[in-house]
GUKE-807493 format. One record per residue (C-alpha): x, z, y; residue number from 1. Coordinates in steps of 0.5 Angstrom, whole numbers, plus 2048, in hexadecimal, padded with zeros to 3 digits. Layout:
N
[rec [X Z Y] NUM]
...
//
This chain:
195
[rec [7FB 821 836] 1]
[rec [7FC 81D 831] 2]
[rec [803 81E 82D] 3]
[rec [807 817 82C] 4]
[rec [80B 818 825] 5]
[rec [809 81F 824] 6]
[rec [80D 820 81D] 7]
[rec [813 81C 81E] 8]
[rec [818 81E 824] 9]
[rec [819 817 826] 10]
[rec [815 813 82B] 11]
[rec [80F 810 829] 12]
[rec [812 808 827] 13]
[rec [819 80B 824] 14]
[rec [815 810 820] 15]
[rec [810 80C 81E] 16]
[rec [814 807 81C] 17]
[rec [819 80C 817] 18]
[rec [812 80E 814] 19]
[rec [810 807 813] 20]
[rec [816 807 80F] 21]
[rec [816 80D 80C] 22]
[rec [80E 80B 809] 23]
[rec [811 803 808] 24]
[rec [816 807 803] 25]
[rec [813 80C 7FF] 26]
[rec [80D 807 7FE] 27]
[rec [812 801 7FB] 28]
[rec [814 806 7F7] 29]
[rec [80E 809 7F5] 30]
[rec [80A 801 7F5] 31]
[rec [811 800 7F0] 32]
[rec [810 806 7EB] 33]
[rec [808 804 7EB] 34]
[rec [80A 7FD 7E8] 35]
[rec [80F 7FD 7E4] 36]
[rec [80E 804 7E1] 37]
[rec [807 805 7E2] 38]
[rec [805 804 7DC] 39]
[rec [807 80A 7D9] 40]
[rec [802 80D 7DD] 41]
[rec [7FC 809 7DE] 42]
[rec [7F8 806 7D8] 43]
[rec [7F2 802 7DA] 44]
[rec [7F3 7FA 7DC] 45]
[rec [7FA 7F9 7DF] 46]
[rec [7F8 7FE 7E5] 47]
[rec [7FE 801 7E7] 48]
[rec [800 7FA 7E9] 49]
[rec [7FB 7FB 7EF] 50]
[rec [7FD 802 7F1] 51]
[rec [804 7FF 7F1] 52]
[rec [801 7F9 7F6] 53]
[rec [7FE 7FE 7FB] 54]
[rec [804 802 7FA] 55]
[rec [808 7FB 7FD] 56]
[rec [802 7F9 802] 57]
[rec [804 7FF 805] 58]
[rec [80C 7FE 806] 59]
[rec [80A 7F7 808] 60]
[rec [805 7FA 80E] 61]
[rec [80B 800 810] 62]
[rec [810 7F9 80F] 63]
[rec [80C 7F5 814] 64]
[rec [80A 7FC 819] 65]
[rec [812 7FD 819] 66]
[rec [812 7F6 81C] 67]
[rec [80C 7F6 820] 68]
[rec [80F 7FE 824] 69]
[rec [817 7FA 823] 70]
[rec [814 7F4 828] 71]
[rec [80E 7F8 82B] 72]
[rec [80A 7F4 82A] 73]
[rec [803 7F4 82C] 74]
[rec [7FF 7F0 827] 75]
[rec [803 7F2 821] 76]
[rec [802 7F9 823] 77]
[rec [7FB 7F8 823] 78]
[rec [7FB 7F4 81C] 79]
[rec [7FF 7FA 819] 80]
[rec [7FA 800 81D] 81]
[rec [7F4 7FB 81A] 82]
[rec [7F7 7FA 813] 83]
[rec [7F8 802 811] 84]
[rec [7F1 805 811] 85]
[rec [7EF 800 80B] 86]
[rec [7F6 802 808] 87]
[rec [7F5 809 809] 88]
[rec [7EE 808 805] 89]
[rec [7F1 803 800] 90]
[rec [7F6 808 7FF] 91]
[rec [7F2 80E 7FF] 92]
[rec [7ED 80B 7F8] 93]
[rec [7F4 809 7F5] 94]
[rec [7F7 811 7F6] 95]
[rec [7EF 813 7F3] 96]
[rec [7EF 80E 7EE] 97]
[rec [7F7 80F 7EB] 98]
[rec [7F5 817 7EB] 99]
[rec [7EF 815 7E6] 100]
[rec [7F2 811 7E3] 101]
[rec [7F9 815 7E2] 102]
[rec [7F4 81B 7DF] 103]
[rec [7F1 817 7DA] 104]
[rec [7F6 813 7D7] 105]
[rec [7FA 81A 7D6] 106]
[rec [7FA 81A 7CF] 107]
[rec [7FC 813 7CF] 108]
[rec [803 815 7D4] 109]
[rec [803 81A 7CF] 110]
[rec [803 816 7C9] 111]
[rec [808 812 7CC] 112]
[rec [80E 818 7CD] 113]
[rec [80C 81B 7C5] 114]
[rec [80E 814 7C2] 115]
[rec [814 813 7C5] 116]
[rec [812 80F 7CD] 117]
[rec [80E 809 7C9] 118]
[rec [809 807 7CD] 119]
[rec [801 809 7CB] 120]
[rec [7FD 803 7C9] 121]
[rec [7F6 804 7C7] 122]
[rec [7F7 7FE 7C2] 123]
[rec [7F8 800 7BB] 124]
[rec [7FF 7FC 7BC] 125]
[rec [804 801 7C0] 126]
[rec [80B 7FF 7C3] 127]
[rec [811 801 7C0] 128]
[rec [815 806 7C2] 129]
[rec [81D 801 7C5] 130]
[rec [823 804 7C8] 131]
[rec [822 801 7CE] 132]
[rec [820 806 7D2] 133]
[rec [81C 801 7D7] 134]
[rec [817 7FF 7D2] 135]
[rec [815 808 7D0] 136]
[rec [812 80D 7D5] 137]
[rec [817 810 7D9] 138]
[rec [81A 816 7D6] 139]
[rec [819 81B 7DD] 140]
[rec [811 81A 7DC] 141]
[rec [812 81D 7D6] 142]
[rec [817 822 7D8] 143]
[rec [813 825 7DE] 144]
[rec [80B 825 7D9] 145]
[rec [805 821 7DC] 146]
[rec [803 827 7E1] 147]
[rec [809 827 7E5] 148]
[rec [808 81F 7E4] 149]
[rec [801 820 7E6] 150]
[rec [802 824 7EC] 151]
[rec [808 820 7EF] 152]
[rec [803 81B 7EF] 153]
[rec [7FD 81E 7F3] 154]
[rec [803 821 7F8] 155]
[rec [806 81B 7F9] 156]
[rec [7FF 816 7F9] 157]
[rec [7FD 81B 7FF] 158]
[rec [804 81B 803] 159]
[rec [803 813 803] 160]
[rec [7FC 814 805] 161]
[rec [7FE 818 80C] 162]
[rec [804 815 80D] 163]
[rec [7FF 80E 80D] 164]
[rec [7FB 812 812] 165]
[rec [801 814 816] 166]
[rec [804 80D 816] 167]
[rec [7FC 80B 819] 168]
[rec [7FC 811 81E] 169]
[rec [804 80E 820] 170]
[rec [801 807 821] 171]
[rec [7FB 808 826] 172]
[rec [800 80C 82A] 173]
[rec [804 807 82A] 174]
[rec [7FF 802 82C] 175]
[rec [7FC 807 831] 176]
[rec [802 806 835] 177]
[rec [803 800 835] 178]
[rec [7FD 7FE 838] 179]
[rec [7FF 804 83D] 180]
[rec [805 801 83F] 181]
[rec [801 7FA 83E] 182]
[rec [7FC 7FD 844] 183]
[rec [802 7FF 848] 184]
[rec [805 7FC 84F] 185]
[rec [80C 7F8 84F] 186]
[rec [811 7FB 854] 187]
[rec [80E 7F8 85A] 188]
[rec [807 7F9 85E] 189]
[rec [807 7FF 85D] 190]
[rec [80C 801 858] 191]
[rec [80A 803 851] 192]
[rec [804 807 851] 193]
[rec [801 804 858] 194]
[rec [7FF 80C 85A] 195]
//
C-alpha cells in the first residue's frame, strides 16, 4: 500500500502544498546568494549565474505545483509531474559541476578571505578592497574556512535533491488520485463507487 504523504502529518494536498513552499523558499533564497554572491566562490565564465537560474527555475515550478495542488488541477499537475524529472537531473549536473568547481577554485576562495574579502581575479588587475561590504567576500565564509564552506554545500546540494524527488513522488501521488476520483461514479446510479 502505498503511503500518500509519508514524511509529512498533513494529508497529501496540504502537505504537499507546505513542501512546495518549503522547497520554492530555500530555492529563492540559494538562487538569490548564487547571483548576487556567487562570484566569490565560482570563477570560470559568470557560471554562478547558471547555478542561481536553475536554482530560481525550481521555486518557479514548486510556485506553479503550489497552484496547480491549490485549484486540483489536473493539467497543471501534469505539467508539474512532467517538468520535475528534467530538473532533477539539471539540478543534480549543477550540484556535481558546483562541488567541482568549489574544490578547485579553493585557493582562489582563500586568497579572497587573505586579502581583506577582495574578489579573486586571474587578471593581473585586482579590485581593491572598499568599505562597503556589498562589494567583498562575506565575512562569515571566512570566519567558518573553506571545509566547512565545502561541506554545507555538498549536505545542502543533496537535501535539495531529495527534497526535489520527494516533491516529484508527492506530484504523481496527487495525479493518481485525481485520476482515481476522476474515474469514480457520482452519488447517483449506484452511488460513489457502483459496487
Amino acid at each position: 500500500m502505498w503511503c500518500d504523504n509519508c514524511l509529512l502529518v498533513l494529508p497529501l494536498r496540504g502537505g504537499a502544498m507546505a513542501w512546495a513552499v518549503f522547497i520554492a523558499l530555500y530555492s529563492i533564497a540559494g538562487g538569490l546568494f548564487l547571483i548576487i554572491d556567487g562570484g566569490y566562490l565560482f570563477f570560470e565564465l559568470d557560471e554562478w549565474y547558471i547555478y542561481g537560474g536553475v536554482g530560481l527555475a525550481v521555486a518557479f515550478i514548486a510556485l506553479i505545483n503550489i497552484l496547480a495542488l491549490s485549484n486540483r488541477s489536473y493539467i497543471w499537475t501534469r505539467v508539474c509531474k512532467f517538468v520535475w524529472p528534467f530538473l532533477i537531473v539539471i539540478s543534480a549536473v549543477r550540484a556535481i559541476l558546483m562541488i567541482v568547481e568549489l574544490q578547485r577554485g579553493k585557493d582562489d576562495i582563500l586568497w579572497e578571505c587573505q586579502n581583506g574579502g577582495q574578489h579573486y581575479s586571474s587578471n593581473t588587475t585586482i579590485t581593491t578592497t572598499t568599505s562597503d561590504s556589498s562589494s567583498s567576500f562575506p565575512a562569515g565564509f571566512c570566519a567558518a574556512g573553506f571545509s566547512s564552506i565545502y561541506a554545507a554545500f555538498i549536505v545542502g546540494l543533496l537535501i535539495d535533491l531529495v527534497c526535489q524527488i520527494y516533491m516529484y513522488f508527492m506530484t504523481w501521488r496527487f495525479q493518481k488520485r485525481l485520476e482515481h476520483y476522476n474515474a469514480m461514479k457520482g452519488p447517483f446510479a449506484g452511488g460513489y463507487y457502483n459496487a
